[in-house]
N, C-alpha and C positions, 0 to 999 in steps of 0.2 A: 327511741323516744327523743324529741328535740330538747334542745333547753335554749333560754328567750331570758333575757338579761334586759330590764328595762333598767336606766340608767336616768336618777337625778328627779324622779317624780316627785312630786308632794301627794305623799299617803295619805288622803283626809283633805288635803288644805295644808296639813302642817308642813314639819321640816323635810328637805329633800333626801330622799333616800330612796336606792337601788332592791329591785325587788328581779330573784329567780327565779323562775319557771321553767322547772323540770318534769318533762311529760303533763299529766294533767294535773299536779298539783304546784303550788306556791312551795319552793325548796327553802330559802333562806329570802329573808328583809334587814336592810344594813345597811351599814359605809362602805363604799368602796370595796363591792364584792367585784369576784371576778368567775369566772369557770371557760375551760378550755373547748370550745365550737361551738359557744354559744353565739346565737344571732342577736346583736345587741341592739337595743331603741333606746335612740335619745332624746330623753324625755324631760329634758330642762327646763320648769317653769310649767309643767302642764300638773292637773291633778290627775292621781287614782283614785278610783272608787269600784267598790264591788261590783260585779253586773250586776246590771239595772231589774227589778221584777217588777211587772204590769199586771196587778191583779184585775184587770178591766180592759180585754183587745175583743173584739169581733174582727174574727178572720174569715167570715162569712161560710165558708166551704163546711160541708155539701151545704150546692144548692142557689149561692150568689157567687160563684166564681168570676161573673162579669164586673164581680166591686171587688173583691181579693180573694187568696188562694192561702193556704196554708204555708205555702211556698215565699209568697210575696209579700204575705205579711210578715214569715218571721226575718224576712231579708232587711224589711221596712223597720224592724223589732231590733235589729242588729245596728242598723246605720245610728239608731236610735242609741246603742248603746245598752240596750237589754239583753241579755244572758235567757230569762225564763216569762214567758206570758203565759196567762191564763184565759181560754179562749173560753167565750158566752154561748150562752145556747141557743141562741134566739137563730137558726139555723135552720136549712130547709132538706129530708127533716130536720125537727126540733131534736138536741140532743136530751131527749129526756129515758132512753134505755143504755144500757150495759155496750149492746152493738156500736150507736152512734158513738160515746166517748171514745170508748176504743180505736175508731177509726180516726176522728180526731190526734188523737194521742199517736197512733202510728207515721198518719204525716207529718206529724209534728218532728218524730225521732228521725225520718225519709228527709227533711228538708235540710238538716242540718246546721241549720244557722243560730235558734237558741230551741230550749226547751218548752215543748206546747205541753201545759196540765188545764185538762177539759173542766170546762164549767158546766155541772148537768143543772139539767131545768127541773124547779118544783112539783112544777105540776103540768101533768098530760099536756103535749102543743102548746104550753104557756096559755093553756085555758083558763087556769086559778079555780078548777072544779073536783079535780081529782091528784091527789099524791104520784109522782112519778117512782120510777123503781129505785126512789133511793139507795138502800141497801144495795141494791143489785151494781147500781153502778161505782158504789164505793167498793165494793169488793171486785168490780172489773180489773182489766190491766193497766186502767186508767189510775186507779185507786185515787177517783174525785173525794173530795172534802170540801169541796165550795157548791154550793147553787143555788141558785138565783133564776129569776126568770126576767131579766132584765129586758129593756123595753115594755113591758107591761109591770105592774104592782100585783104579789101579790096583796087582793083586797080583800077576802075572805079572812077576817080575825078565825075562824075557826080551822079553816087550811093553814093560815101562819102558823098558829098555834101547835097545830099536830105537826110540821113541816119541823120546828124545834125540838119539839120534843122527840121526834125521832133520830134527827141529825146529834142530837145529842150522847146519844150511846156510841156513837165512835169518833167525837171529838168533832163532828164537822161545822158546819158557819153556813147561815143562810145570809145570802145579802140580798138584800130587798130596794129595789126600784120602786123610791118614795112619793108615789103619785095617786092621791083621788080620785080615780078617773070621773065622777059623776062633777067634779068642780074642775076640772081642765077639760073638759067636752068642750071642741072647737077651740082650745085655746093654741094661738100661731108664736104667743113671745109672752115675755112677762107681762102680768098686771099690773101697769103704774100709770104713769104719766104719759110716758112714749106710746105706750097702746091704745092709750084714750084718746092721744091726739094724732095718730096713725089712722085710728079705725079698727085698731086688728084683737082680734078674739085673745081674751087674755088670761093668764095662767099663773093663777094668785100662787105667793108661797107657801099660803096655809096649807094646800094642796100637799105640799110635801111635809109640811111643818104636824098637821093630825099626824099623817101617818109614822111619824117618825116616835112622835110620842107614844102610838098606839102600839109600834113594836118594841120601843126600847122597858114597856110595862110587861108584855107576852112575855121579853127574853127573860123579866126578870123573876115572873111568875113561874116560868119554865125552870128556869133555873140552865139557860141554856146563851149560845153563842150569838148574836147579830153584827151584818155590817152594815154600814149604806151606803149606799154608792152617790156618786157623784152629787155629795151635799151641796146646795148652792148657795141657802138663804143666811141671815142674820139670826133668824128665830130658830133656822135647825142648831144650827151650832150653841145655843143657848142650852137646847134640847138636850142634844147630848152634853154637855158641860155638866146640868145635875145630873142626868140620868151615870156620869160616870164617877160622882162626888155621893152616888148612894151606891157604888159598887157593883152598877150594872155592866155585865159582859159587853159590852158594845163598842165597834170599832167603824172608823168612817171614813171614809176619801172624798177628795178635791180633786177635779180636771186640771189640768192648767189653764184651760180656756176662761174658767169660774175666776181664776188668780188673776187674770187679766184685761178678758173683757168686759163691755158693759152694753144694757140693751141702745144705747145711746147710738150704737153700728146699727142697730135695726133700721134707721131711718134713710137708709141705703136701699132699702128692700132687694141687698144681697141678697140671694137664698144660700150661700157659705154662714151666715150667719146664724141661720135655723138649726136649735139644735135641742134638744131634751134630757134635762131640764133647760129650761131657755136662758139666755144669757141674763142675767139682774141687775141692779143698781150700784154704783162707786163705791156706797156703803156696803151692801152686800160683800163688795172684791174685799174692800177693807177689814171685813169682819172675818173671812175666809183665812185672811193672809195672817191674821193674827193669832186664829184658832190652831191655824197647822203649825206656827210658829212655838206655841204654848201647848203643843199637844192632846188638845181637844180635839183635831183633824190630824189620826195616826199615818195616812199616808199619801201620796200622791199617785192617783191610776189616769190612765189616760182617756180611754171611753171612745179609743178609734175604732172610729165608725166611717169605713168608707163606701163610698156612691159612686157607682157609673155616672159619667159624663149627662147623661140624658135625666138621671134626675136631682141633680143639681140647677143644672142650665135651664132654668124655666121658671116662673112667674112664684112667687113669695108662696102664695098660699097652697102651689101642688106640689111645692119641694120637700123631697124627704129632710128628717131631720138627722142631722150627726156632724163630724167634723172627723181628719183622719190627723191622730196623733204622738202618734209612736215618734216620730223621727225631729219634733220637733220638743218635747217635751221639757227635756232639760233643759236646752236654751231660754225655756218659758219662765223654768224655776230659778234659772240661773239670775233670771231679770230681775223677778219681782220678787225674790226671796234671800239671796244670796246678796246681790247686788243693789238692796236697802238694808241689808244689815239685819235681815229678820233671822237667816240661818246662817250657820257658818258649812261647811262641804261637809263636816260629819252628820249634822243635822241635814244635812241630801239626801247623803246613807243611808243615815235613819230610817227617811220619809221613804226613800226611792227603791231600796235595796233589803234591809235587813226586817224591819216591820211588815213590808208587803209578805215576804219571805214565810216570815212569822204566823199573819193572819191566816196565810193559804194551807200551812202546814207543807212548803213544800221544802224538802233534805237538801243539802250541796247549795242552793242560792241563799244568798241576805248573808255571810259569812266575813268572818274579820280578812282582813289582809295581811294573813298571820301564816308564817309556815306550817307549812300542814294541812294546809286549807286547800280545797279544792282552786283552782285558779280560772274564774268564773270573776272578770276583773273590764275597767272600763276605763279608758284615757282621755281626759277631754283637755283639749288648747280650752282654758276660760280667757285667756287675750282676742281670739277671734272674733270678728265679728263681721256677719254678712249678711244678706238682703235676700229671705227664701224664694227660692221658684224651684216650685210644685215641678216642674216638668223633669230634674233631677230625681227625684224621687225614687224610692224602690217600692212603692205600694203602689197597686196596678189601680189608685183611686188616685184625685188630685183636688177633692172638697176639704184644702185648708184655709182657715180665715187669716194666714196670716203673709198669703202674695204679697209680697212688693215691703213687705213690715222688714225693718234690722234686726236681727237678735242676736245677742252674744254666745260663743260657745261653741266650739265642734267636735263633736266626738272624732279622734283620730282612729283608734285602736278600739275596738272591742276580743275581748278570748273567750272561749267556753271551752271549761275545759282544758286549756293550756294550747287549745286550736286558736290561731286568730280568722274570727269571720270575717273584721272591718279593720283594712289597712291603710294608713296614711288615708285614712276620711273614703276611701272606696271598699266596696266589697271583695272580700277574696274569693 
């Protein structure tokens, strides 16, 4: 078994200190440790933090291998600086049986880069008509505890409802993709100002703002678990604010793309910028940044979602919608969160590592940087800074809105496991 001696990191942000890695767990954290063959990294002035979990990746496979591969993305997952994602179901098929998880889950274990935990779908093909085999797939090899049917809502109160009440009996979490569909029919970007004076079909927040309401009341009726995913607006974060000041189960995430952009890029009619829920207003970013800051917004997931070449590259209104985010993420959080003084590196953690961890129910990720701990751990230079191109990339997609943009931060090092996958900023 190796041992890996990183030398002079700031554990958190705080003081510098030497952290061992022997085989796959964290041996000793201290002053001026030492051990005999160990391969030392000198890591003066960068931070640790635990690997990264991504309760929110589409890794497309089976089925879009022409936008990423289970392979590519957890490679994409690594540069990024994640340890463990959780892959969506919206999949072709839909991972809504015991089989697809499973097979998910095996490439996930085959790629070796972080750890894949499958996200099954609610309900049959993401219909919102029928119950999927819940059960079934939590007691798979997968052992899912998340699902979602993400890219559609479900909109069925009576499917939510029994979808609760069943995930219930073994601890699991539905996270629900907060969308109206009857009030976003034809909607291209937000409802505001920019759409009215675009032209373009628009996609009010209430859209997500009922539904949000409408399940954080189910969870509480039920007496059971909700997340949401990629909150965007001013009035959801309101939402859940009471909804978790009466004690309701309910937990929520922010993209980075929400922390940063604004629909104000729409007026590019980039189609990098098309993305669902659609980008919002300054105030919106404002409100987001300060909910996740104060805990009203538990975590930060990414929602990469990558696209073949061909349907990005084409006219505003036929482009799919998404953005690919794994590999940029933390430089995002690092900008607008760390770098205003909204979180400090352990509030990162929190957001990025140990909560997501939490929500997923998943063992070994989200963990202290404590001996004895698995050693599932992430090194970023925060002195860095460079200007993205997509074409470096390790995800076999290149739909990021953030070409030619500076960001601070590069992950050096990623380990899983006491393996490192990402060295000196490259893959191993």
């Amino acid at each position: 078994m190796s041992k890996i001696l990183i030398r002079g990191a700031k554990v958190l942000g705080g003081e510098a200190q030497d952290v061992l890695i022997d085989g796959e767990t964290i041996a000793r954290v201290g002053q001026d440790l030492s051990a005999e063959g160990a391969q030392v990294i000198e890591a003066a002035g960068q931070v640790l933090l635990p690997g990264l979990v991504d309760l929110h990746t589409h890794l497309r496979e089976p089925g879009r291998e022409d936008s990423e591969t289970v392979l590519t993305g957890t490679r994409a997952a690594a540069s990024g600086g994640y340890t463990a994602v959780f892959a969506m179901a919206n999949t072709f098929p839909v991972a809504d049986t015991a089989g697809v998880v499973e097979q998910v889950w095996r490439l996930g274990k085959e790629s070796g880069y972080c750890d894949v935990q499958p996200i099954g779908a609610v309900t049959v093909g993401l219909e919102g008509k029928k119950l999927s085999e819940l059960g079934a797939m939590h007691e798979s090899a997968a052992r899912v505890t998340v699902f979602s049917d993400d890219g559609k809502c479900v909109d069925d109160a009576v499917i939510m409802r029994r979808a609760l009440e069943y995930v219930k009996a073994f601890g699991g979490v539905v996270a629900q993709h907060a969308q109206e569909p009857r009030l976003t029919e034809g909607a291209q970007m937000n409802e505001g100002v920019v759409s009215a004076e675009l032209g373009l079909g628009g996609w009010p927040a209430v859209a997500e703002e009922s539904v949000i309401a409408r399940d954080v009341l189910l969870a509480e009726h039920v007496g059971s678990r909700v997340h949401i995913c990629h909150l965007s607006t001013a009035g959801s974060v309101e939402i859940v604010r009471w909804a978790k000041s009466r004690g309701i189960d309910v937990t929520a995430e922010v993209t980075p793309h929400h922390l940063l952009l604004t629909d104000e890029l729409v007026r590019s009619y980039n189609p990098v910028y098309k993305v669902n829920p659609p980008l919002r207003t300054e105030r919106d970013v404002m409100a987001l940044r300060e909910a996740l800051a104060d805990g009203t917004i538990d975590i930060v997931a990414t929602d990469h979602a990558p696209h073949p070449h061909e349907d990005k590259d084409c006219e505003w209104a036929a482009a799919a919608m998404g953005m690919v985010g794994l590999e940029t993420a933390l430089s995002v959080v690092q900008q607008t969160m760390v770098e205003t003084g909204l979180l400090d590196w352990a509030g990162v953690a929190e957001r990025m590592s140990h909560a997501p961890a939490r929500i997923g129910s998943l063992p070994g990720h989200g963990r202290p940087v404590s001996a004895g701990e698995p050693a599932n751990l992430t090194l970023v230079d925060t002195s860095y800074r460079g200007v993205v191109d997509p074409a470096h990339f390790a995800s076999r997609s290149r739909n990021t809105p953030y070409e030619g943009r500076e960001l601070p931060g590069r992950v050096t090092h990623t380990f899983l496991r006491g393996r490192a996958t990402v060295v000196d900023g490259k893959l191993a």
